[in-house]
N, C-alpha and C positions, 0 to 999 in steps of 0.2 A: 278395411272393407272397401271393395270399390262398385262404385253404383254406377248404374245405368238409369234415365228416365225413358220411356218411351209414352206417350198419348198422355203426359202428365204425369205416370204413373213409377215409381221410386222400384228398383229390384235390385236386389244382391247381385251382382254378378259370378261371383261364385255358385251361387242358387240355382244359373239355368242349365237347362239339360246341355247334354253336347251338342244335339240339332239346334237348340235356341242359338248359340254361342256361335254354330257355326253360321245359321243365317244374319244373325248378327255383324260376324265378319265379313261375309258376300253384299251385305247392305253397307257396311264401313268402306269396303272395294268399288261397288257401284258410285257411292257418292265424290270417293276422290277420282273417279274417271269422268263423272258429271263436270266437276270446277275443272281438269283438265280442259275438256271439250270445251268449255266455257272461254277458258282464257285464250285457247286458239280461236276459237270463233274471233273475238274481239282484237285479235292480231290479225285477219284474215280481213274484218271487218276496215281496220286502219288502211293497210295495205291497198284495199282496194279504192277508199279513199282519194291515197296518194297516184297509185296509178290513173284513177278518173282524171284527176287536178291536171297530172302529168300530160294527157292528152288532149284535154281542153286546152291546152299553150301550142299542141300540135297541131289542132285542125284550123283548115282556113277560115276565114269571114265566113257567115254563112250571108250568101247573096239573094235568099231569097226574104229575108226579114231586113238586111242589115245590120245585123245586131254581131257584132263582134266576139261573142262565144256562147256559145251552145249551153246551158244548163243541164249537166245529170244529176237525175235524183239520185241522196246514197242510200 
């Protein structure tokens, strides 16, 4: 028998209708496209990172503080 919990609550999986089952599966689908998006974000997030870092080494002095490189927030 294989179970499902949902709101705390215990079901047969064989038990639900076929509509249950199949939102079941479009909710199973939305969640792994959720952690997808996620781990891109946080690849995208790095990335961008590196390229800030990468241009702080490019830009000049800045002359009007003197202060030798610019702070970007990430």
């Amino acid at each position: 028998m294989t179970t499902i919990t949902i709101d705390g609550l215990v079901y047969d999986l064989d038990s639900l209708s076929d509509d249950a089952k199949a939102q079941l599966g479009s909710m199973q689908a939305v969640d792994r496209r959720i952690a997808m998006v996620q781990e891109e974000m946080a690849i995208l997030q790095t990335a961008r990172i590196g390229y800030s870092r990468a241009l702080q080494e490019l830009l000049p002095l800045n002359e009007a503080t003197g202060s030798e490189k610019i702070q970007w927030p990430n």
